[in-house]
C-alpha positions as CSV (number, residue, x, y, z in Angstrom):
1,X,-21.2,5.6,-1.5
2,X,-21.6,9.5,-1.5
3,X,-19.2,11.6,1.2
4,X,-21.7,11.9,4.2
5,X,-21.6,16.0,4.3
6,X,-20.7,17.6,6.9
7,X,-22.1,21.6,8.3
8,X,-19.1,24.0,7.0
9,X,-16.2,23.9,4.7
10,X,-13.4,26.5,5.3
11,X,-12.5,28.6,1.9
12,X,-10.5,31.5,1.7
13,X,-10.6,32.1,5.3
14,X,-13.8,31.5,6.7
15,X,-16.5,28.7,7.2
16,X,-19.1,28.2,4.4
17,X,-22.1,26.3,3.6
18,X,-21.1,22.6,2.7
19,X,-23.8,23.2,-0.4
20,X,-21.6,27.1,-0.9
21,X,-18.5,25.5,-1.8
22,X,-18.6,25.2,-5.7
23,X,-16.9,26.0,-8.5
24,X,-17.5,27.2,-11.8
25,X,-18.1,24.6,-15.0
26,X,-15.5,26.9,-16.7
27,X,-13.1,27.3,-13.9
28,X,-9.6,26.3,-15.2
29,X,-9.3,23.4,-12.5
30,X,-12.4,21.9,-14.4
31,X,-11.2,21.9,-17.9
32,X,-7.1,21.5,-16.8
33,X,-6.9,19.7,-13.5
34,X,-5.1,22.6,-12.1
35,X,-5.3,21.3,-8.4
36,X,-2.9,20.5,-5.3
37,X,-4.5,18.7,-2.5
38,X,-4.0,16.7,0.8
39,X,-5.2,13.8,2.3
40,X,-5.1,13.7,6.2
41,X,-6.9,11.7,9.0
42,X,-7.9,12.7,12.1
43,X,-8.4,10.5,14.7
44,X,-10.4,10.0,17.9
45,X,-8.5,10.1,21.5
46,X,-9.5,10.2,24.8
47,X,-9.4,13.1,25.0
48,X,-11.2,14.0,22.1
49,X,-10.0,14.4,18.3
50,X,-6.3,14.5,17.0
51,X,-4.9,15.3,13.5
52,X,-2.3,13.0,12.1
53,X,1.1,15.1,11.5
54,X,-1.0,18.1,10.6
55,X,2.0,20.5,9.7
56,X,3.7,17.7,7.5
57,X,0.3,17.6,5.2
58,X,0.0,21.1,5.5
59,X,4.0,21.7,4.0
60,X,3.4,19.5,1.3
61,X,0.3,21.0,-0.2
62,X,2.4,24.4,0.1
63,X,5.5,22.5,-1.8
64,X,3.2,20.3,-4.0
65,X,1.5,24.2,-4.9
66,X,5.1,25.9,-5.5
67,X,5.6,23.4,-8.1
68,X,2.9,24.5,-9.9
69,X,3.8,28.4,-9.6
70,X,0.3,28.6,-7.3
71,X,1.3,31.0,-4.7
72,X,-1.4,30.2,-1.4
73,X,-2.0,33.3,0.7
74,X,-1.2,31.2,3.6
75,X,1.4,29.8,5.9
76,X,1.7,26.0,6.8
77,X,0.6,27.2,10.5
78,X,-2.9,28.8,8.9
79,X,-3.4,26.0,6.9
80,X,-3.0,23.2,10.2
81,X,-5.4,26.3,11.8
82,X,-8.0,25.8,9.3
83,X,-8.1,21.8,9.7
84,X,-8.7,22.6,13.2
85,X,-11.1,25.1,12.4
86,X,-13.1,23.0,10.6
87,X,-12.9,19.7,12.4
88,X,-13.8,21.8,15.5
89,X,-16.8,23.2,14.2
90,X,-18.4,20.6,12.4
91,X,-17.8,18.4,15.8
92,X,-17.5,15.1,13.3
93,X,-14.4,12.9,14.0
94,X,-12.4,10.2,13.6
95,X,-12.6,11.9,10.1
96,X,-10.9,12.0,6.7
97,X,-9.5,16.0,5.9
98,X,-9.2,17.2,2.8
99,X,-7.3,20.6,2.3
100,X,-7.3,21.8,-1.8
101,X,-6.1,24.2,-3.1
102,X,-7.2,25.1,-7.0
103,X,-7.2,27.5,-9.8
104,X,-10.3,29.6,-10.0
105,X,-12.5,31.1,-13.0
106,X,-10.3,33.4,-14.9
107,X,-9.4,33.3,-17.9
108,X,-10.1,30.8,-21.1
109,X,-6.5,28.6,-22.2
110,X,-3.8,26.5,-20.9
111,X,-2.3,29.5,-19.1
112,X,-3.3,29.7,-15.3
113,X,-1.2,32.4,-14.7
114,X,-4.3,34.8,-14.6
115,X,-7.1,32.2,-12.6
116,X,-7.7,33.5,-8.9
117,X,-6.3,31.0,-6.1
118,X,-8.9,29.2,-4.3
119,X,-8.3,27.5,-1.0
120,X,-10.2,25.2,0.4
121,X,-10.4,22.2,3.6
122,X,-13.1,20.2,4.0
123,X,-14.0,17.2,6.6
124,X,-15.8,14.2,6.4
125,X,-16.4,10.7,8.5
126,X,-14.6,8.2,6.7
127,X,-13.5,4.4,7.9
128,X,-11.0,1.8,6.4
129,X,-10.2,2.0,3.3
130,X,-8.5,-1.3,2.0
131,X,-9.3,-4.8,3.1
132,X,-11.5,-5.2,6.4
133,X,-10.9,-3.9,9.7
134,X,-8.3,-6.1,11.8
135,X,-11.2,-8.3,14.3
136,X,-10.1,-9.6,17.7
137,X,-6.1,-8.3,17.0
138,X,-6.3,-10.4,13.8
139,X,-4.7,-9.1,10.9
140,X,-5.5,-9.3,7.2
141,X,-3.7,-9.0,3.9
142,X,-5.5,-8.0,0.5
143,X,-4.8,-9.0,-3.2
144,X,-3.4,-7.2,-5.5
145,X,-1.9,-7.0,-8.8
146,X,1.2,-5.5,-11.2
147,X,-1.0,-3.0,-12.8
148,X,-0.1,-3.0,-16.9
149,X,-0.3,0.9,-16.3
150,X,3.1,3.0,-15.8
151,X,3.7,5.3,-13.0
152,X,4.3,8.8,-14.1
153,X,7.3,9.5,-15.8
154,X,10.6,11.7,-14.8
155,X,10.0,15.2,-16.2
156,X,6.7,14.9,-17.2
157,X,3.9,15.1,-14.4
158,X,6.1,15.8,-11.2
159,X,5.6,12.7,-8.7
160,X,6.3,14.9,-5.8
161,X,3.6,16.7,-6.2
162,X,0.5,15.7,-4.8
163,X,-1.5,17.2,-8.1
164,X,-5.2,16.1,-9.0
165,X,-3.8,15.6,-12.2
166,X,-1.6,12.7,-11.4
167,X,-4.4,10.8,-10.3
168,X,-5.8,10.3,-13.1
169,X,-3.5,8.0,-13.7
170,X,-4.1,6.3,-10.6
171,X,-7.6,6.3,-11.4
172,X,-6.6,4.1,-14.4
173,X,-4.5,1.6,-12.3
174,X,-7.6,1.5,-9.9
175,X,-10.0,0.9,-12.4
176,X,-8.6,-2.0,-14.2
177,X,-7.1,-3.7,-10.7
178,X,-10.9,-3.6,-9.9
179,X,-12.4,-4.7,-13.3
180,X,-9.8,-7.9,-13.3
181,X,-11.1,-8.8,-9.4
182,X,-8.2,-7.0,-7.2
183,X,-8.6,-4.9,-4.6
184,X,-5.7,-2.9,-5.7
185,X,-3.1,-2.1,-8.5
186,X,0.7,-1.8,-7.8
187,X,2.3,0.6,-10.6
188,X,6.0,0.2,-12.1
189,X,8.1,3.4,-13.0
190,X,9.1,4.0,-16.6
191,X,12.5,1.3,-16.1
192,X,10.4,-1.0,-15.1
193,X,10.8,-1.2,-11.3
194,X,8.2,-1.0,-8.7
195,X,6.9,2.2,-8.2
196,X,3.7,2.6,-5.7
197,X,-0.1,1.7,-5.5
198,X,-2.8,3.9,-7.2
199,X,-2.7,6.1,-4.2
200,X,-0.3,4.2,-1.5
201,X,3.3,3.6,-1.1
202,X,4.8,0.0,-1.4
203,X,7.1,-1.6,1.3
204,X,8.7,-5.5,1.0
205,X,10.5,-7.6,3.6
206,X,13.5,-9.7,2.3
207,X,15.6,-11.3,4.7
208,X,14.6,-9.6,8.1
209,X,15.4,-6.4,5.7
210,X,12.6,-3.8,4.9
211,X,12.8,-2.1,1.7
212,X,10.6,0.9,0.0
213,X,11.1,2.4,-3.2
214,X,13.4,5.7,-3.5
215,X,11.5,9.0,-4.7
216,X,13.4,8.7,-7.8
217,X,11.3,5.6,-8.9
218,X,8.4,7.9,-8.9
219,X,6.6,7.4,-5.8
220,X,5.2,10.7,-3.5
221,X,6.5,11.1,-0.3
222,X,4.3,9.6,1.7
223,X,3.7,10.9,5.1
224,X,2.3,7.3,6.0
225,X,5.7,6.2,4.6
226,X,7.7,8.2,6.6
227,X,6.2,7.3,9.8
228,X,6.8,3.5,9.1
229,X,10.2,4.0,8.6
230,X,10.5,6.0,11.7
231,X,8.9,3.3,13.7
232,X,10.8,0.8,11.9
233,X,14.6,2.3,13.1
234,X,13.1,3.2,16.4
235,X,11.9,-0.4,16.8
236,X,15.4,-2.1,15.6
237,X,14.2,-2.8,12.0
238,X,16.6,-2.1,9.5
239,X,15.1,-0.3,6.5
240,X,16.7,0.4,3.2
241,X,15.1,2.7,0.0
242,X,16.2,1.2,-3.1
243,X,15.2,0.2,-6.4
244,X,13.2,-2.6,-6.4
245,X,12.4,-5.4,-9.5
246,X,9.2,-7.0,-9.7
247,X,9.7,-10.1,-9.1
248,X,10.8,-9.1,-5.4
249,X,7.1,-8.8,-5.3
250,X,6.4,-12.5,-5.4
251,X,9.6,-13.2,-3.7
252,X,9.0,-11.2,-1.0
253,X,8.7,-12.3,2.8
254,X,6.3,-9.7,3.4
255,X,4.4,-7.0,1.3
256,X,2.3,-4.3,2.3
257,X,0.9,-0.9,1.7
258,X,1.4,2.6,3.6
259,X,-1.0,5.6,3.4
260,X,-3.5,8.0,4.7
261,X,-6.1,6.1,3.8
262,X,-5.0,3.2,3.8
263,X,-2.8,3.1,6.5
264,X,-0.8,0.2,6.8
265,X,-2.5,-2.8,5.2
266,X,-0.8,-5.9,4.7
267,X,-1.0,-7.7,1.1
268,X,-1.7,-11.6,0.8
269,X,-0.6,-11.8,-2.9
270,X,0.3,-10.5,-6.1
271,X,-0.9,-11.7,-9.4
272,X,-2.6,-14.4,-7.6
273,X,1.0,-15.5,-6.5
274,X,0.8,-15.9,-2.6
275,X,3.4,-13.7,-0.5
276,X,5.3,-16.3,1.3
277,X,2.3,-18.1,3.3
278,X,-0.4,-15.9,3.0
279,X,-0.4,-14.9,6.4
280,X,0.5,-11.1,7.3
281,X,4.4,-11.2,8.7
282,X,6.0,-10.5,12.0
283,X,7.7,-7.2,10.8
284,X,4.1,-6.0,9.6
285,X,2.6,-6.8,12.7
286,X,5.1,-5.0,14.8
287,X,4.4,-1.9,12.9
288,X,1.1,-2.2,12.7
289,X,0.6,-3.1,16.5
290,X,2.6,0.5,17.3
291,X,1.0,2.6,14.5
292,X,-2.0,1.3,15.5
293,X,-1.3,1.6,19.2
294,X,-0.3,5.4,18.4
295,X,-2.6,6.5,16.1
296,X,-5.8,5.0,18.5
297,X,-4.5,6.8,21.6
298,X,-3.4,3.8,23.2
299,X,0.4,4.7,23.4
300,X,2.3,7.5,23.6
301,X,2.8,9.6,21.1
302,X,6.3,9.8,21.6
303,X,7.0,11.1,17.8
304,X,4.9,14.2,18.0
305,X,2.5,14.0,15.7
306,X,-0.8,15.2,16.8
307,X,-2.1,18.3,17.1
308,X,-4.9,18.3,19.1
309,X,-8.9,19.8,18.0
310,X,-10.9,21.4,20.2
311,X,-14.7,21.4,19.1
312,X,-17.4,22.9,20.2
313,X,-19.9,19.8,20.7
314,X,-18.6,16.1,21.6
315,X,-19.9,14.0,18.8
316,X,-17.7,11.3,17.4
317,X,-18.6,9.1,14.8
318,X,-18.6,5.4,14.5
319,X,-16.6,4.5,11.2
């Protein structure tokens, strides 16, 4: 299904045309993948729309960038101010943002050293991503599978970089999880340990213990994953990052994905191996049930992570 377009997109400072914001065939990003780029929601409160830690997304695009030796003309603070920019003006929300940031037309070669810096966010309505929406307080898991693909390896595409030209590789755990009936693909790192999803992190539950994969095995640093272990030591959980073998996987109590887009979604099995008894755990529902509570508004955001949109016409969007 195409993006459903919105009015504007903000670039370089100021709100263009959704139809304005293009790029050249021979821009360098085009023929080298030389992007950086976020992935942020924004949700729908009482009182109207609320970015999901804004100013964490917004440091990580500047870090994933200085990685890259792409210097953006902008602090963290503009870039959060451009999100709300944008989300205010094009009044559609809950919504997906997307800030980018890219290497312009410039010169011909591998070299980007001399391509102009172009920065762009964009916003667009956008609903669950995997597996279906929870109905009635009813949870669901998804199944997925040890994807034959390898995550990134050290010293060659950085992994805490969120570059477009990682996900190509993602794109080729996606692809085949989807082609062999999956929903989604789980990647190992180089040793053979389990690394992350083709665009989420991956958590197990062992013994009352939750466990997530260090940065080390290749994973980005998920904001998603961050706030679920956040919630987990503020709700008594104790959580460990570690290395973890694959066959933890099919051992596991409890499996499940963390991400922007896909939030927190449980997983029913792996390699058509069912997680324990199929059913989505108690540890996952407890985080889900406060994520969920926090994210939708209904509890208190006691963690300080929204930053609130003001827009100029009240029109949310079912998704």
């Amino acid at each position: 299904m195409a993006i459903a377009k919105t009015e504007k997109i903000w670039h370089n400072g100021k709100l263009v045309n959704w139809e304005d914001a293009t790029v050249h065939i021979m821009s360098h990003v085009v023929n080298y993948g030389s992007s950086v780029f976020e992935g942020v929601r924004c949700y729908s409160h009482s009182d109207g729309p609320a970015i999901f830690r804004a100013y964490e997304h917004a440091q990580r695009l500047i870090n994933s960038a200085k990685v890259y030796r792409m210097d953006i003309p902008y602090t963290a603070d503009e870039i959060v101010g451009a999100m709300t920019e944008t989300i205010g003006h094009n009044g559609v929300w809950p919504c997906y943002v997307r800030p980018l940031v890219i290497r312009g037309y410039g010169e011909a070669g591998v070299n980007p050293f001399h391509c102009p810096i172009e920065v762009y966010v964009a916003n667009y309505a956008w609903g669950k991503y995997l597996g279906p929406e929870a109905v009635g307080g009813q949870y669901h898991g998804v199944d997925v599978c040890v994807s034959s693909w390898t995550r990134l390896a050290p010293n060659t595409l950085p992994a805490m970089a969120k570059a477009g030209a990682n996900y190509m590789n993602s794109q080729l755990i996606k692809m085949e999880a989807i082609t062999n009936g999956y929903v989604e693909g789980i990647a190992l790192d180089t040793n053979g340990y389990v690394s992350e999803g083709s665009g989420e992190n991956v958590f197990v539950v062992r013994n009352g213990m939750l466990e997530t994969a260090p940065l080390g095995s290749s994973v980005l640093p998920g904001i998603t994953r961050d706030s679920v272990i956040q919630l987990a030591r503020d709700l008594g959980i104790p959580v460990v990052e570690h290395i973890i073998p694959r066959e933890m996987l099919y051992l596991a109590d409890e499996v499940f994905f963390t991400g922007t887009a896909a939030e927190i979604t449980p997983i029913r099995s792996v390699d058509k191996i069912t997680v324990k008894d199929g059913k989505v755990g108690p540890i996952a529902t407890a985080l889900m049930d406060e994520f969920f509570g926090i994210v939708k508004g209904q509890k208190k955001d006691r963690f300080n992570w929204f930053t609130p949109v003001k827009v100029a016409s009240q029109q949310p969007v079912g998704v």
